[in-house]
PLY file of the C-alpha trace (Angstrom):
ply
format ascii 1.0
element vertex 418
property float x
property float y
property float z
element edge 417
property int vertex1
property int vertex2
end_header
5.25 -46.17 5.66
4.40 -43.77 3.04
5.70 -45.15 -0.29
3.00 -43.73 -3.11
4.31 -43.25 -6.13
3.63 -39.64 -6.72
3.74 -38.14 -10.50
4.59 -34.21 -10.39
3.18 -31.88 -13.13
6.69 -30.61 -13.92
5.51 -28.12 -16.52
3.78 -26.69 -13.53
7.25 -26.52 -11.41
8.98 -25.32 -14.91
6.71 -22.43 -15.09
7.28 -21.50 -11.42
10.83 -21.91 -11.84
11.28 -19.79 -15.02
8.93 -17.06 -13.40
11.40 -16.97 -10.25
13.91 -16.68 -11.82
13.13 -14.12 -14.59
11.82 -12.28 -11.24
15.59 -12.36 -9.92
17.12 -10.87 -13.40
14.59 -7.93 -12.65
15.66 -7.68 -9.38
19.35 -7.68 -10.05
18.76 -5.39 -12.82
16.35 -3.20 -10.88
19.24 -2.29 -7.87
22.49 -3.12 -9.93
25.53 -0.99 -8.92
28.84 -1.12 -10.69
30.44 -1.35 -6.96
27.95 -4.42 -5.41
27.92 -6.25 -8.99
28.34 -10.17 -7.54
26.01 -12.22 -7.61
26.28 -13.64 -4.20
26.32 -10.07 -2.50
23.88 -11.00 0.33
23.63 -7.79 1.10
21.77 -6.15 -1.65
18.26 -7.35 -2.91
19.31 -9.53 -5.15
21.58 -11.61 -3.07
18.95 -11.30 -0.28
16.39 -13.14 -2.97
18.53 -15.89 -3.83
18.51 -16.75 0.01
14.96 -16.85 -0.30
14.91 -18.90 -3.66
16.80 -21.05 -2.06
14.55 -21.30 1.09
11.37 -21.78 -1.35
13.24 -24.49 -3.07
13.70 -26.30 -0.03
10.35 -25.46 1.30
8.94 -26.95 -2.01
10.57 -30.43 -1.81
9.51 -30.84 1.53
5.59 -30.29 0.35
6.41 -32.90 -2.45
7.52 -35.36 0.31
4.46 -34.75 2.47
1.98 -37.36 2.64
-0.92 -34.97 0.97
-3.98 -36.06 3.34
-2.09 -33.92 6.08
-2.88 -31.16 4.70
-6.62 -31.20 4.73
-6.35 -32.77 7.87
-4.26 -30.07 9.48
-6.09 -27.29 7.24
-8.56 -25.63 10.16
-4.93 -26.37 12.57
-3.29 -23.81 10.13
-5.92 -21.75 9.30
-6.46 -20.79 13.16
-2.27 -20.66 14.02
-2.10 -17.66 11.27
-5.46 -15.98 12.12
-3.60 -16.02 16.04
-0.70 -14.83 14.33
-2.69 -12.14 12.25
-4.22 -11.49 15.49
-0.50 -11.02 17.02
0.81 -8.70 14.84
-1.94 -5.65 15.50
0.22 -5.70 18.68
3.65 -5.94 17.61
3.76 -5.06 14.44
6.43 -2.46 12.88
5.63 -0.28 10.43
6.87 -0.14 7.06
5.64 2.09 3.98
2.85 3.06 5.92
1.36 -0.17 7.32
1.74 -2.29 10.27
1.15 -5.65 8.63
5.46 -6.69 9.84
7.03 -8.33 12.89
10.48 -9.23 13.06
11.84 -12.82 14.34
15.49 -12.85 15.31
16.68 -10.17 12.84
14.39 -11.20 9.80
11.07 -9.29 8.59
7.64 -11.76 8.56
4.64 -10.47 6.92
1.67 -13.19 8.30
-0.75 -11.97 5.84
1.27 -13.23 2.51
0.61 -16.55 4.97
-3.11 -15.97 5.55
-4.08 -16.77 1.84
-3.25 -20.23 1.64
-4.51 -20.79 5.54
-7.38 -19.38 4.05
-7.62 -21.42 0.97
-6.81 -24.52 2.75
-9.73 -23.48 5.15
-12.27 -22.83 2.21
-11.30 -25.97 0.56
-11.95 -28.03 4.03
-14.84 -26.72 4.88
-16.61 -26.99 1.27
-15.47 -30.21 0.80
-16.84 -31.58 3.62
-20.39 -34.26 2.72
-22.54 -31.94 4.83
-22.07 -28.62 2.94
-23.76 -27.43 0.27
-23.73 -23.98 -1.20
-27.62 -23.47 -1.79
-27.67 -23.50 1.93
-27.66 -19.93 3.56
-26.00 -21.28 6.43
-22.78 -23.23 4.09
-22.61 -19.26 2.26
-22.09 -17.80 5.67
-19.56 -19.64 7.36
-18.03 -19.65 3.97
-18.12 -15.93 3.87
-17.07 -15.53 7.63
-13.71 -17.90 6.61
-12.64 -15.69 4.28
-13.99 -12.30 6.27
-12.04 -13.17 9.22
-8.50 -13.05 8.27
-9.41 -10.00 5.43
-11.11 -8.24 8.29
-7.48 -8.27 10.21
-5.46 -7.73 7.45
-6.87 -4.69 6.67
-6.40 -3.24 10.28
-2.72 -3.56 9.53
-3.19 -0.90 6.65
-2.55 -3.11 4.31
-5.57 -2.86 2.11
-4.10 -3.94 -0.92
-3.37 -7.45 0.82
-7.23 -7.20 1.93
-8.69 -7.08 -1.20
-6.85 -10.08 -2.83
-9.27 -12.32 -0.30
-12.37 -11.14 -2.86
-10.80 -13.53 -4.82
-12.21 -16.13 -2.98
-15.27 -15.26 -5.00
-14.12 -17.32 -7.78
-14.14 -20.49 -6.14
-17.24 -20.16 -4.59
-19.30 -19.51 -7.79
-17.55 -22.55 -9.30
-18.56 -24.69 -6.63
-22.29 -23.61 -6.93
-22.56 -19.64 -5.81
-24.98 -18.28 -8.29
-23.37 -15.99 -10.62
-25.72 -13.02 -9.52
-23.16 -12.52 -6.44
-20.24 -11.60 -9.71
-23.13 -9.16 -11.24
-23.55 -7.45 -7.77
-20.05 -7.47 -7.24
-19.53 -5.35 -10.34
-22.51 -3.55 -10.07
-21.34 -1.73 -6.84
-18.13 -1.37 -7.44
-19.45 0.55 -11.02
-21.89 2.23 -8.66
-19.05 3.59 -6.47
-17.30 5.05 -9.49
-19.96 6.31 -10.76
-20.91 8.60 -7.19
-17.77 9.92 -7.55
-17.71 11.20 -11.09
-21.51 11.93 -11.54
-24.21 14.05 -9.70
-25.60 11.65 -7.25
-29.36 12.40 -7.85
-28.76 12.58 -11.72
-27.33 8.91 -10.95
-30.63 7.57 -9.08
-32.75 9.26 -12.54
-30.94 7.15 -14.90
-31.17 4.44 -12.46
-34.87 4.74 -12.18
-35.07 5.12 -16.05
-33.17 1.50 -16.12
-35.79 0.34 -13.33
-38.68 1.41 -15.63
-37.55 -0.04 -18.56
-37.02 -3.24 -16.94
-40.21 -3.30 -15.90
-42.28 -1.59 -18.61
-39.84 -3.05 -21.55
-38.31 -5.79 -20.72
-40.82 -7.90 -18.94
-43.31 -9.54 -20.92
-45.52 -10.12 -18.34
-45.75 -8.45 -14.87
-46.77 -8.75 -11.38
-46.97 -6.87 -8.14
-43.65 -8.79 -7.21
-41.28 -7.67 -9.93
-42.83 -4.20 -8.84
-41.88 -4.42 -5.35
-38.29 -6.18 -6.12
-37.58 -3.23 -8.61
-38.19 -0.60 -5.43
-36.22 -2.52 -3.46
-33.44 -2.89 -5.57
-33.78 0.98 -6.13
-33.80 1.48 -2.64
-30.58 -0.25 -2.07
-28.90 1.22 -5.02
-29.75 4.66 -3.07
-28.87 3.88 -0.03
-25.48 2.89 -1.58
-24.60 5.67 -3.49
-25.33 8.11 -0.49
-23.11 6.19 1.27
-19.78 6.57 -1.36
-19.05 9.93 0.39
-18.83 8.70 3.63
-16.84 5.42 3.36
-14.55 7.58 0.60
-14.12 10.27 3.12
-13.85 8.32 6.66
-13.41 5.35 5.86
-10.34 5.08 3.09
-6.91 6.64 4.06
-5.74 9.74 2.60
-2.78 8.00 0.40
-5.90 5.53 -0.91
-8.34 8.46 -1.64
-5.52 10.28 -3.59
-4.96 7.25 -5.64
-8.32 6.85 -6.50
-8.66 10.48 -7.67
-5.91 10.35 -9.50
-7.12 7.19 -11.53
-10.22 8.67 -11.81
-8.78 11.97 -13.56
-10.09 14.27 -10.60
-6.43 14.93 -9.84
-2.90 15.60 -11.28
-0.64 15.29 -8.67
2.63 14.23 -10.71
4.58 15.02 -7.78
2.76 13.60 -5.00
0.44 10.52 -5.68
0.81 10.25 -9.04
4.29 10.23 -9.60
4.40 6.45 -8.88
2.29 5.68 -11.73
3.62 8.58 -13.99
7.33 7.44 -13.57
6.00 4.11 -13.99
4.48 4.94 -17.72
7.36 6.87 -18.69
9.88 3.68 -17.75
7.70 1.41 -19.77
7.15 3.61 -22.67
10.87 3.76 -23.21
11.15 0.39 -23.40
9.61 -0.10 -27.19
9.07 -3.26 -28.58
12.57 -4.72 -27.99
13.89 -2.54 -24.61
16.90 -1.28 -24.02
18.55 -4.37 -22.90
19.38 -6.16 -19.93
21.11 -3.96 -16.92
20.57 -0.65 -19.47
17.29 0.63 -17.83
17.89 4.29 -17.19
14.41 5.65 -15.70
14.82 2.91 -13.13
18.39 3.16 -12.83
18.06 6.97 -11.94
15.72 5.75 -8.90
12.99 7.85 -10.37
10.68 4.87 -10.05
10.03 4.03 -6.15
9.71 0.55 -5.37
11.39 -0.78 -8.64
12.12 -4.00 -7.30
9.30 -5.19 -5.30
5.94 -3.65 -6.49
6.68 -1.90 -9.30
8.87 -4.52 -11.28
6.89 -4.58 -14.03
7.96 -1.38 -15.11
11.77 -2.76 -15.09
10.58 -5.63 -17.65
9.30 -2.67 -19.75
12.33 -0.72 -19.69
14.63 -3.45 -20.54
12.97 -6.05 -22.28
10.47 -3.88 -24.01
7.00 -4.98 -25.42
8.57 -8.47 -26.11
9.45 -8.94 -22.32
6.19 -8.09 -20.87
4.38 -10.15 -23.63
6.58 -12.96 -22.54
6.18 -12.60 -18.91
2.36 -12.32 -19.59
2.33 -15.29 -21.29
4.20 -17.76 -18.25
1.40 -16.19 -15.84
-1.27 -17.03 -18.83
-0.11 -20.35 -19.27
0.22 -21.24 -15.53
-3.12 -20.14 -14.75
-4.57 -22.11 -17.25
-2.26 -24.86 -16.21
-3.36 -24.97 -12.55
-7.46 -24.67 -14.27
-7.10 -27.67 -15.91
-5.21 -29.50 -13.08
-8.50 -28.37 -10.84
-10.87 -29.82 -13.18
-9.04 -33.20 -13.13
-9.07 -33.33 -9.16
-11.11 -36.31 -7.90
-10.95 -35.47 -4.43
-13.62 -32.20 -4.09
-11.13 -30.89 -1.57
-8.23 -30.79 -3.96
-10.49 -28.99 -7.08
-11.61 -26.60 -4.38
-8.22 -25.76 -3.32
-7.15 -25.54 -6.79
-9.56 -23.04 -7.95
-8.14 -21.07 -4.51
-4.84 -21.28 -5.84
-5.26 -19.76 -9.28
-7.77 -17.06 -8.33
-5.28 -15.83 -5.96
-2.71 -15.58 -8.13
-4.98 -13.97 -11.05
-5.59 -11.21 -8.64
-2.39 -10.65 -7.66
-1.33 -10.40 -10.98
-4.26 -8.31 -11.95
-4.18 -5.80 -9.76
-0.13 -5.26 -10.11
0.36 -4.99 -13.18
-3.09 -2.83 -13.32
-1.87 -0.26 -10.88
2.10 0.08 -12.49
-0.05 1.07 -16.18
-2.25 3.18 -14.37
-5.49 0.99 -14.57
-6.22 0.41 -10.91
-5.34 2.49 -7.85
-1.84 1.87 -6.91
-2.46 -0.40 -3.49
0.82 -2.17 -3.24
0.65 -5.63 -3.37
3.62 -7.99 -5.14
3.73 -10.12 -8.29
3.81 -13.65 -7.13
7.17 -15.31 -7.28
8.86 -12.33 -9.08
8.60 -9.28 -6.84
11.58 -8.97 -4.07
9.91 -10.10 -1.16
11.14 -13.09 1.35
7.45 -13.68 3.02
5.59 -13.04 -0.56
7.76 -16.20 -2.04
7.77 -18.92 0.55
4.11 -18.48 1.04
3.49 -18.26 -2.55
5.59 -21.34 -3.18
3.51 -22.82 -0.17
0.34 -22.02 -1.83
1.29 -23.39 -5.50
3.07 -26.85 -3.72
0.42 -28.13 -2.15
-1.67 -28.23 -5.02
0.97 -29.58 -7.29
1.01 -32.45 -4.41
-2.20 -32.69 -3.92
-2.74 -32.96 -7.99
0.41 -35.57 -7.91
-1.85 -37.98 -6.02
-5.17 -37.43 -7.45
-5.81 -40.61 -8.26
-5.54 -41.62 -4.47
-7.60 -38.73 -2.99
-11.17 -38.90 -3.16
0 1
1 2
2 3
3 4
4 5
5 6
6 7
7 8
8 9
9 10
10 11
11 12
12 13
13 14
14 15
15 16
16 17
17 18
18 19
19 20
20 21
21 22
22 23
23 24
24 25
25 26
26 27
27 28
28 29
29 30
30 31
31 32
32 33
33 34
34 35
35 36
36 37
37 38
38 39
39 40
40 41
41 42
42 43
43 44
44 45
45 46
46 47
47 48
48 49
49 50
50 51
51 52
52 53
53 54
54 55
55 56
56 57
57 58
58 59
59 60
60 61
61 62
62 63
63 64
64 65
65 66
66 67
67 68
68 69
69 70
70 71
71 72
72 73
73 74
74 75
75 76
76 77
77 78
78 79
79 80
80 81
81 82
82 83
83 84
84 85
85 86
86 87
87 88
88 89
89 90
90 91
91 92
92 93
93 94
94 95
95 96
96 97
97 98
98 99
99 100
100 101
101 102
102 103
103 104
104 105
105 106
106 107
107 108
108 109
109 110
110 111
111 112
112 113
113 114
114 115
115 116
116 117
117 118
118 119
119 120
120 121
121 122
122 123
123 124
124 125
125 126
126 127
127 128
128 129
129 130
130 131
131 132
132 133
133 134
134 135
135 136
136 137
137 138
138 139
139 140
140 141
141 142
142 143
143 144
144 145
145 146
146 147
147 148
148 149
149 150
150 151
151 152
152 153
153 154
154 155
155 156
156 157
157 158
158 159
159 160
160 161
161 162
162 163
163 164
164 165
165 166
166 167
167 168
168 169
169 170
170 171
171 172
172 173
173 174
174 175
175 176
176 177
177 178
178 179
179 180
180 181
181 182
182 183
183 184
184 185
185 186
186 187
187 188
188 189
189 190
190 191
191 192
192 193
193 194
194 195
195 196
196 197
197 198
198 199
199 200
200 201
201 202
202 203
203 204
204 205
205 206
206 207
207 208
208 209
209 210
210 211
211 212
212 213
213 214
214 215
215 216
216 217
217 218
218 219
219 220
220 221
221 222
222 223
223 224
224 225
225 226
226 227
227 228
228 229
229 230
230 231
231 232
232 233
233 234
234 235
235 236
236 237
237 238
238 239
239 240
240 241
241 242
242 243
243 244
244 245
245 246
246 247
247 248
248 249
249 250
250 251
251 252
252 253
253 254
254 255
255 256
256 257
257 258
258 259
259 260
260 261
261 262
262 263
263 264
264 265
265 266
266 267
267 268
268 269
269 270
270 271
271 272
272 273
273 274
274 275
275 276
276 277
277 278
278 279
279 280
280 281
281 282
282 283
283 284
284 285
285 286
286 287
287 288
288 289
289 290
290 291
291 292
292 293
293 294
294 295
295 296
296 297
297 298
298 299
299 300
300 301
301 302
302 303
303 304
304 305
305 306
306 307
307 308
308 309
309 310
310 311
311 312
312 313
313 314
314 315
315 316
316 317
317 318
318 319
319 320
320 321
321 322
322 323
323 324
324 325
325 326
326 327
327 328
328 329
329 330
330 331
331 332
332 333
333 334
334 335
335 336
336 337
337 338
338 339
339 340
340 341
341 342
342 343
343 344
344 345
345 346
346 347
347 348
348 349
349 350
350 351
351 352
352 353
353 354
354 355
355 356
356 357
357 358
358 359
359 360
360 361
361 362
362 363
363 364
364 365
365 366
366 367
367 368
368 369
369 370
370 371
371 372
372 373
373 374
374 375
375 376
376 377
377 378
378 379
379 380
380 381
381 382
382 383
383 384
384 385
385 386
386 387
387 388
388 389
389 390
390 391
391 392
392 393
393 394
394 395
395 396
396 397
397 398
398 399
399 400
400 401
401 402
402 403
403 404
404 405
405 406
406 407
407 408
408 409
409 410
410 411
411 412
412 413
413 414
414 415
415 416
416 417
């Protein structure tokens, strides 16, 4: 029989817990109505959320009772059920807001891809913790890659491209375990490259890119040979062939909702009343907030529904209004301190599987948080994804509270994994 002692980085499960829970004040707040004001009205969001507290709770004390070896033994086992299940759900999905990443079991909504990250990380963490692997190899990078590609890939048929993109944070992980850092500098290169095609002439683009190629080569290098000649053209080549491809994947390729967004980020539109009003409402609820809000239940931009999604995506903007500068500051700081938190608990891991897994854990939720509060301040396109463990959201919290658990396990008995 089992009978470790295990040793639980509580300050971990505080921070989770205060998060939650701050999340379900919002959420009260967010849809409160003089006539559904109890707290245990399970029929409004908030009484709907404390069902799936509740369920994370539970779902959390079972992971701390789990013998932590089963889950890197059943880690591929998982990581193929949800990618079936992904698979699934292109078939009988139902759409909601636009995408058709929901099915419903037995009167309840289940979104598989808020499930797919941790499969995924629980994969990554397998597979590059196994003795045979290393990173330098091409072939290691590949299957890496085609781990991670797999369930993105099918996520993003479901329209839910916001969801997609949180699997680039997978990067992270990678480039601590030994992917150079020139993968990061491409990374940011194109994405700066497909900005750039949008806002600038496309040929006065590939001058000042062939200025930057010359001085590289005439300026920079001390010394040069016919190879740093030939790697310049090539890398000028691809940079071409990139940018003259923007129009393309921006016009065919993105859907009309995401191409509005972008424009509107980008200042090539003003449509307050169409795709901008999410973000504009957004700016205005914040802004009224000042540095102390106008107190708890008293939002009035929210409270006037002029701010869609108030509760699940666009919470932040709720903080704003109510607690004011000092609210989000505080709420920035829990996230802060937790990712830092779960950093530290990586980089104390003996077992490679459990650092790996680690690193998965926190990048995911950096993006997450990233990206939302990014797009409700107008910094990144508005693609709808939730702020873990405080947004409304039944599948977003269990699999969140998954994804954080097993770590804290898995760090509760580092000194018996290796």
């Amino acid at each position: 029989m089992y009978q470790e002692r295990i040793k639980i980085d509580w300050w971990t499960v505080a921070l989770y817990a205060a998060i939650m829970l701050f999340g379900w004040m919002n959420i009260y707040s967010a849809c409160y109505d003089e006539a559904h004001a109890a707290i245990f009205d399970f029929s409004r969001f908030h009484g709907k959320q404390l069902v799936w507290m509740g369920a994370s709770i539970l779902t959390a004390a079972f992971i701390l009772l789990t013998e932590p070896r089963v889950f890197s033994n059943t880690a591929y086992p998982i990581y193929g059920g949800v990618t079936v299940l992904l698979v699934l759900t292109l078939f009988l999905a139902i759409t909601v807001n636009g995408g058709n990443s929901w099915i419903e079991l037995g009167g309840f909504r289940l979104q598989p891809s808020e499930f797919a990250k941790f499969a995924t990380a629980l994969a990554v963490a397998k597979y590059l913790s196994a003795i045979d692997t290393d990173l330098k190899d091409l072939r290691t990078k590949v299957v890496a890659l085609a781990i991670i590609a797999v369930p993105a890939a099918l996520v993003f048929l479901q329209h839910d491209t916001g969801t997609a993109l949180v699997f680039l944070s997978f990067v992270f992980p990678l480039y601590r375990e030994g992917v150079s850092g020139v993968v990061m500098v491409i990374g940011a290169v194109a994405i700066a490259l497909f900005v750039l095609a949008l806002l600038v002439n496309k040929y006065i683009l590939l001058g000042a890119l062939l200025l930057l190629a010359l001085f590289y080569l005439f300026v920079w290098l001390n010394k040069r040979s016919s190879r740093d000649y030939w790697r310049a053209a090539g890398v000028l080549a691809v940079c071409a062939a990139f940018i003259f491809s923007v129009d393309f994947v921006f016009n065919h390729v993105l859907e009309s909702h995401q191409r509005e967004r972008i424009e509107v980020l980008l200042g090539q539109s003003d449509d307050l009343q169409g795709s901008g009003y999410n973000v504009h409402q957004s700016k205005i609820a914040i802004g009224s907030g000042g540095i102390i809000g106008k107190g708890f239940l008293r939002g009035t931009v929210t409270k006037a529904n002029f701010v869609p999604e108030k509760h699940t995506d666009f919470i932040f903007c709720t903080v704003g209004e109510e607690w004011g500068w000092v609210g989000c500051v505080v709420l920035l700081a829990l996230y802060t301190v937790l990712l830092q938190r779960l950093i530290v608990m990586a980089e104390r891991q003996r077992s490679p599987f459990s650092r790996i897994y680690g690193y998965c854990v926190a990048s995911i939720l950096f993006m997450h948080l990233f990206v939302n509060v990014g797009m409700v301040i107008g910094l990144v396109p508005v693609i709808g994804i939730p702020l873990p463990f405080f947004s409304y959201g039944g599948s977003s919290l269990v699999a969140f509270t998954i994804l954080l658990f097993i770590f804290i396990r898995q760090d509760a008995s580092k000194n018996q994994l290796l």
